[in-house]
C-alpha positions in Angstrom: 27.6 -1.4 37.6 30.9 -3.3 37.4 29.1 -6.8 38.2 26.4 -5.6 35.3 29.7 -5.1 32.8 31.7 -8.1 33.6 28.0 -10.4 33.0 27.2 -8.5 29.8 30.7 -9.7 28.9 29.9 -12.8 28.8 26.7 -13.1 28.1 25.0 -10.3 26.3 21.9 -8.7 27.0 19.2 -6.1 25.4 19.1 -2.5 26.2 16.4 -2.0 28.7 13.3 -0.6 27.4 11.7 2.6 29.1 8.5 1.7 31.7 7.0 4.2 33.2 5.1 2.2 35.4 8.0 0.1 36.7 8.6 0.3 40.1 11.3 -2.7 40.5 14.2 -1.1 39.6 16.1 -4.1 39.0 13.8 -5.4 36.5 14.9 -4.1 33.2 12.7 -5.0 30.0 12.1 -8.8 31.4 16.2 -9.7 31.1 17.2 -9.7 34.2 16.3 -12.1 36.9 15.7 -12.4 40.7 18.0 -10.6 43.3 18.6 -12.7 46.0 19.2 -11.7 49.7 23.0 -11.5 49.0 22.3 -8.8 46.5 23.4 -11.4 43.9 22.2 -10.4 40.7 20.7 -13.3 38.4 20.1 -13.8 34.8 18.5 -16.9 33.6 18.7 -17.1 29.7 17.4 -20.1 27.8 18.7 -21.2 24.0 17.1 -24.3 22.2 16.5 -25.7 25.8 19.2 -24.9 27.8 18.6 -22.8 30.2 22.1 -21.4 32.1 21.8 -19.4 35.5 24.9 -16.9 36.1 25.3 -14.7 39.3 27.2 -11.8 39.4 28.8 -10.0 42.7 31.1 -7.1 43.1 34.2 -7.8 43.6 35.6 -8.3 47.2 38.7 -6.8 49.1 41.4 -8.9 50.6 44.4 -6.8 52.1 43.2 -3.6 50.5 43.1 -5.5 47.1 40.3 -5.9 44.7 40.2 -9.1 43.2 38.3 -11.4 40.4 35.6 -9.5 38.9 33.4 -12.4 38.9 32.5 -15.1 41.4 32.3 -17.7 39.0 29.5 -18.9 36.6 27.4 -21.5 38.0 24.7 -24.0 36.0 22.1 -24.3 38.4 19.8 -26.2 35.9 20.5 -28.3 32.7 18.3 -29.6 30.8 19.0 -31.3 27.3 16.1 -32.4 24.9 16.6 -34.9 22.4 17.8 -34.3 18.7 15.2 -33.7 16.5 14.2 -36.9 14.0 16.5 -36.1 10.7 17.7 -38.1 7.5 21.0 -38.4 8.4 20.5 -39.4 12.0 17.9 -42.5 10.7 20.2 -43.9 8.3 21.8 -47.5 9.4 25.0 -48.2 10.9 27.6 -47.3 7.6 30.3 -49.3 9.2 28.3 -52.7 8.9 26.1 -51.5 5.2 29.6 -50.8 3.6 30.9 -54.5 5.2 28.0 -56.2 4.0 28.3 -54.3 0.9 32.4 -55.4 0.3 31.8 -59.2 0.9 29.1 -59.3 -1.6 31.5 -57.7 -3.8 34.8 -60.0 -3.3 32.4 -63.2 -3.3 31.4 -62.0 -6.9 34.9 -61.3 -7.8 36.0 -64.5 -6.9 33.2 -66.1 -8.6 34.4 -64.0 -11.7 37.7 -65.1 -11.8 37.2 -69.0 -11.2 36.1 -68.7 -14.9 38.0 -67.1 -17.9 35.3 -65.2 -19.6 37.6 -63.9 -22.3 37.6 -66.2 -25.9 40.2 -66.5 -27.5 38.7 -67.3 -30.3 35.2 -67.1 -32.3 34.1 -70.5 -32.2 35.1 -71.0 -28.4 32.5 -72.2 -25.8 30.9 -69.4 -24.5 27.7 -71.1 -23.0 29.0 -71.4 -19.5 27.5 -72.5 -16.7 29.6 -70.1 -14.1 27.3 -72.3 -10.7 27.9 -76.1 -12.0 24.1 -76.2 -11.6 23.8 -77.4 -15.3 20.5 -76.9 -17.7 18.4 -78.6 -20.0 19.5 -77.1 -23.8 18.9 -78.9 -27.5 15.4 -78.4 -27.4 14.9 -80.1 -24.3 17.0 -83.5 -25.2 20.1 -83.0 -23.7 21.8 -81.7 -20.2 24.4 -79.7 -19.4 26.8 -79.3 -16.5 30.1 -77.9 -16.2 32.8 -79.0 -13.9 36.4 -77.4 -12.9 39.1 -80.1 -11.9 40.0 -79.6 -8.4 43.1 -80.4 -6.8 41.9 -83.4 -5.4 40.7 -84.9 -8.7 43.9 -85.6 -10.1 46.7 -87.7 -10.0 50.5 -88.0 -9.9 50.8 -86.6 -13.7 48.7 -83.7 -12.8 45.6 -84.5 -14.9 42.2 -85.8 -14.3 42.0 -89.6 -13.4 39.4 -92.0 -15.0 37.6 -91.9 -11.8 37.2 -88.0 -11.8 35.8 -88.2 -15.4 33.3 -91.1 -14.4 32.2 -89.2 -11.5 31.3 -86.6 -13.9 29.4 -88.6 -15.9 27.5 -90.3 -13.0 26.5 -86.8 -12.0 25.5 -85.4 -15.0 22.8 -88.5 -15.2 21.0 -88.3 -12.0 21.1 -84.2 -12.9 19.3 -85.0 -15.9 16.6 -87.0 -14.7 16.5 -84.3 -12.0 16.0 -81.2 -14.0 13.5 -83.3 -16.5 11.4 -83.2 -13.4 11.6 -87.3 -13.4 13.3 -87.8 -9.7 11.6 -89.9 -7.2 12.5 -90.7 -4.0 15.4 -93.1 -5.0 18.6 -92.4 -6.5 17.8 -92.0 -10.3 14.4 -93.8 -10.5 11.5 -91.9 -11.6 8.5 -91.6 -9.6 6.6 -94.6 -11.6 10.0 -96.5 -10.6 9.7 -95.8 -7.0 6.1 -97.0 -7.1 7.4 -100.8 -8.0 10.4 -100.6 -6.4 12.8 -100.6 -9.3 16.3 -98.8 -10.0 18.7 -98.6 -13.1 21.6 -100.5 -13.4 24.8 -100.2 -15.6 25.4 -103.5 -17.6 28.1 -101.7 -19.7 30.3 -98.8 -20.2 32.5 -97.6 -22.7 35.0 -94.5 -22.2 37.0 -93.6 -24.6 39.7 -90.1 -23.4 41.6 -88.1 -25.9 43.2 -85.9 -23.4 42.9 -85.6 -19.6 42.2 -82.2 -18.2 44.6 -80.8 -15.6 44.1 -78.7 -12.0 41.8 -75.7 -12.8 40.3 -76.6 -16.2 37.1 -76.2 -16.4 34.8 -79.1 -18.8 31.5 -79.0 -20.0 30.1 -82.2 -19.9 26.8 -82.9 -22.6 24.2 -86.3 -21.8 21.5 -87.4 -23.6 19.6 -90.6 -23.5 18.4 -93.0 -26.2 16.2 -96.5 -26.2 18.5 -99.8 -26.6 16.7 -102.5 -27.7 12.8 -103.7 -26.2 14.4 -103.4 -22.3 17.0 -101.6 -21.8 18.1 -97.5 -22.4 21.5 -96.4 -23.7 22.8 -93.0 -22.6 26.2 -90.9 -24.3 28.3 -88.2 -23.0 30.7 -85.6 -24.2 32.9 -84.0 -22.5 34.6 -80.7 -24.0 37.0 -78.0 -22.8 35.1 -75.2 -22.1 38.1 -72.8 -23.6 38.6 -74.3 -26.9 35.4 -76.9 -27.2 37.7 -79.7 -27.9 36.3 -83.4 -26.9 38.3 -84.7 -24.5 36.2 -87.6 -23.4 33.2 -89.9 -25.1 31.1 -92.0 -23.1 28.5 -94.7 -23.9 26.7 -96.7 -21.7 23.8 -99.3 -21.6 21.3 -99.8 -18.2 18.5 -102.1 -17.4 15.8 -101.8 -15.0 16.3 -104.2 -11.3 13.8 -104.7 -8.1 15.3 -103.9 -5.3 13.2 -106.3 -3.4 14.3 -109.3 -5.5 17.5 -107.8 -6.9 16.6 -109.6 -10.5 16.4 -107.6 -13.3 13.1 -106.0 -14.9 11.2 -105.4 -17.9 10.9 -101.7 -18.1 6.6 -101.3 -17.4 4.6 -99.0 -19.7 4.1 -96.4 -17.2 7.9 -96.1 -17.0 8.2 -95.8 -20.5 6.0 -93.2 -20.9 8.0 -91.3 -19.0 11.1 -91.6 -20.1 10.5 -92.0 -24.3 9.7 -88.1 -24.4 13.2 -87.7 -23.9 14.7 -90.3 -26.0 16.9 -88.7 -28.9 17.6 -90.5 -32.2 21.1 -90.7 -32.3 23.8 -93.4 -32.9 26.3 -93.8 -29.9 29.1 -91.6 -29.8 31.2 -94.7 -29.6 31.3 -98.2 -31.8 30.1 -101.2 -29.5 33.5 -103.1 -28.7 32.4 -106.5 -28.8 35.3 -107.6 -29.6 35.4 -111.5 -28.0 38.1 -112.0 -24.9 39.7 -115.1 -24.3 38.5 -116.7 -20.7 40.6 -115.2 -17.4 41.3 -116.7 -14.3 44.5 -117.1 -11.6 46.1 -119.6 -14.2 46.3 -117.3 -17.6 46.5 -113.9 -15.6 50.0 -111.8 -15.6 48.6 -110.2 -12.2 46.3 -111.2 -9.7 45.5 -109.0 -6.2 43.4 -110.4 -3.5 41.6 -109.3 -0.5 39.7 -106.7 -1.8 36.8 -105.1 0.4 34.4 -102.5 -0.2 33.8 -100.2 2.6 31.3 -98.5 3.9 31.8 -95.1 1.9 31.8 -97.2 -1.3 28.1 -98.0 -1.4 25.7 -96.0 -2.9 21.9 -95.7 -1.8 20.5 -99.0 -3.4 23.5 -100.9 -1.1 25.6 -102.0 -4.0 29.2 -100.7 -4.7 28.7 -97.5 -6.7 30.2 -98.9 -10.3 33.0 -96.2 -10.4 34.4 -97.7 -7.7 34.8 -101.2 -10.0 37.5 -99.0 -12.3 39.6 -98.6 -8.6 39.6 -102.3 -7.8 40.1 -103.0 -11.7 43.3 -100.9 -12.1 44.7 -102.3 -8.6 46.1 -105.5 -10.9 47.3 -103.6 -13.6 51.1 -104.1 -14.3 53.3 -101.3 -12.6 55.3 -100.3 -15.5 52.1 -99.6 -17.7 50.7 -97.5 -14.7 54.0 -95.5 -14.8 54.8 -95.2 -18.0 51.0 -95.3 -19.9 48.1 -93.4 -19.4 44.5 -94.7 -19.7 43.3 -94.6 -23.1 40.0 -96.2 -23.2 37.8 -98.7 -21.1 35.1 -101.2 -21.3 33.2 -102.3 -18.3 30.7 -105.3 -18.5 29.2 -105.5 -15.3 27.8 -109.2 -14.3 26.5 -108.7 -10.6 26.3 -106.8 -7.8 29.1 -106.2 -5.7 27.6 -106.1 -1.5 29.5 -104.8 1.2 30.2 -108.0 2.8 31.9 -109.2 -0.4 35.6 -109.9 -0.8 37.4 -109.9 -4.4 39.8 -110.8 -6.2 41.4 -108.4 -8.9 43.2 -110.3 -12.3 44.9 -108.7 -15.1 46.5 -110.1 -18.4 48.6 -108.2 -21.1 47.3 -109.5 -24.5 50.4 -110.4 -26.6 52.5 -111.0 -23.3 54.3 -109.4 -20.9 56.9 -107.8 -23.9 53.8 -105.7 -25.1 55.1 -103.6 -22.4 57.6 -102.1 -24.8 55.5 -101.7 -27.5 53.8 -98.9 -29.1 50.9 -99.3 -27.2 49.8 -101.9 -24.5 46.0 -103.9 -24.2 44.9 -105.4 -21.0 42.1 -107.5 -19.9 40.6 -107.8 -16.9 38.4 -109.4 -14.5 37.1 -108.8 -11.1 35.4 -111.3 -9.0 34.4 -113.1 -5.8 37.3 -114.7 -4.3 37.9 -118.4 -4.3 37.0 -119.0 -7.5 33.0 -117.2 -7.0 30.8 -115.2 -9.3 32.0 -112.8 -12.5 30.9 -108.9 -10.9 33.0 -106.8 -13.9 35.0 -108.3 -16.9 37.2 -105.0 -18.5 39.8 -104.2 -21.5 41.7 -101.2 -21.4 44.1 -99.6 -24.0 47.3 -97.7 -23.0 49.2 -94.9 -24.6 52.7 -93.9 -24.2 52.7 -91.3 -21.8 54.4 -87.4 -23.5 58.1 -88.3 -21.3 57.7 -92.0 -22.7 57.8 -90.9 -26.4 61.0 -89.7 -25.7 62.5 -92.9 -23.8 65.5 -93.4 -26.8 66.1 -89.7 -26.8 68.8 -88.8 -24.2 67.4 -85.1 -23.8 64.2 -83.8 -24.5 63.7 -81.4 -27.4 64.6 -77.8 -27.3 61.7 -75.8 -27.6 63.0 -74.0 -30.7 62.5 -78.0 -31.9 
């Protein structure tokens, strides 16, 4: 009776129900188990699969002493089943769903704030284009890309050089011709191009700049293209700050059509035209043709000359000429240093005469119209010329226009102003 007491301690069991017919006595209603030849008691109980074995023995006598009241529980036989199929336990791993779910979210953030949605005023930009993918808008006639100025794009005054805005430009045309669906396999031809082996080429540029964007601004740059005479297609640009839609830059360019077989110049072929005239926009250029005429230049009426100059390898573009941005480079190599330090670039025209091949070397002149004491003036004109070396071919003749840089209007001021000035 004690072993029964201390087991139902621990694990409780029903009243036994009456059985007239029993004749075990140890069985009692089906609760209790086997006795073994110890005259251990067992119980074998089962819940939700586990099935737990306890024996039970009356206590023993050391010394005249009764001690434990149980033996000790014992699990003879365990067996777990799996957990049944729930919601909860089917879900995926949180740990990695709530990583994925946080670098989505900071990669959209910083996407956000690379641009500053908020205007600041009503007639701001607010046609952005927050990828630099760029789209076709104006009915089809024009494309649009937008740029921000990274820190590698700009120079020792912290703004944009010429070569950062021409690169934009270049870009925004071969993403034109892209997005009209007109790309070939070559860089800029259209598939009726590629079919007779010809490419465009730039036989003159005009850029005129306002005001250079700094680190971080972001411009929207605008191209359209027009037809130039019987052979040859102008295209424009405009580039704006996306904050206040100010133009900071205008662009105007004419190209002709070359084989690249022959490396002559072509007429453009009615196929080709009928590809490209659909786009074609009746508009004057966004800047007067400077045709003004230029005195002849060579080592004998230049203020600067610099030799030796080579393209390498990263300098050529697919149709293995020098890419023409590279001309403005090799161009501003001769200008004077005091107009480089104390001027900034305000316009540039580019005639380009001939190819420029890897293997070439040049030579780089530069002459201040009205002298060297120009330098002191208002504002200083250069002209320029780049060619073979040792007296060879024309490849670019050039005229820039320099402005007083914002420090160099204040050269005969011994302090800058105050700002309540």
């Amino acid at each position: 009776m004690v072993a029964t007491a201390a087991t139902a301690s621990l694990f409780p069991i029903s009243s036994p129900q009456p059985d007239s017919g029993a004749k075990n006595p140890g069985k009692h209603g089906g609760c209790l188990g086997n006795v073994d030849v110890r005259g251990i008691k067992s119980k074998s109980t089962s819940s939700n699969g586990l099935q737990v074995k306890t024996n039970a023995q009356a206590p023993a006598k050391v010394n005249g002493t009764r001690i434990g009241v149980m033996d000790g529980l014992k699990t003879d036989d365990i067996s777990t089943s799996s957990a049944p199929r729930t919601f909860i336990n089917q879900l995926p791993d949180w740990s990695m769903l709530l990583a994925a779910i946080t670098t989505i979210f900071l990669a959209a953030e910083k996407q956000w704030m690379m641009l500053d949605w908020k205007t600041k005023r009503p007639d701001m930009l607010v046609d952005l284009d927050p990828f630099g993918f760029g789209r076709i808008v104006e009915d089809g006639f024009v494309f649009r890309q937008n740029f921000s100025i990274r820190s590698y794009e700009i120079g020792a005054d912290r703004t944009a050089s010429v070569e950062t805005l021409m690169n934009h430009l270049q870009e925004t045309a071969l993403n034109h011709v892209k997005n009209a669906g007109l790309l070939g396999d070559g860089f800029g031809s259209t598939p009726e191009m590629c079919k007779r082996n010809l490419f465009w080429a730039v036989t003159k540029m005009q850029v005129l700049v306002d005001r250079y964007p700094t680190w971080g601004d972001v411009v929207q740059v605008d191209t359209w293209v027009a037809a130039s005479g019987k052979n040859c297609m102008r295209r424009d640009w405009l580039i704006r700050d996306c904050k206040t839609g100010e133009i900071l830059t205008r662009a105007s360019s004419n190209w002709v059509m070359m084989n690249k077989v022959t490396r002559r110049l072509s007429k453009i072929p009615d196929e080709v035209r009928t590809e490209i005239e659909q786009y074609f926009v009746d508009t004057p250029p966004v800047i007067d043709d400077d045709s003004i005429k230029l005195p002849k230049l060579d080592e004998n009426t230049a203020d600067h000359v610099r030799s030796g100059l080579t393209p390498k390898w990263s300098d050529l573009d697919v149709n293995q000429h020098v890419n023409n941005v590279k001309y403005v480079g090799w161009i501003l190599e001769s200008a004077p240093q005091p107009v480089v330090e104390n001027y900034e670039l305000a316009s540039i025209t580019l005639e380009y005469r001939r190819e420029c091949m890897k293997d070439s070397v040049l030579q780089s002149l530069t002459a201040l119209l009205g002298g060297e004491g120009a330098v002191d003036s208002g504002g200083v004109d250069c002209q320029h010329l780049l060619r073979l070396e040792g007296g060879g071919g024309e490849i670019v003749k050039g005229r820039t226009k320099w402005r007083p840089k914002f420090v160099n209007r204040f050269k005969n001021i011994n302090q800058f102003p105050s700002e309540s000035g």
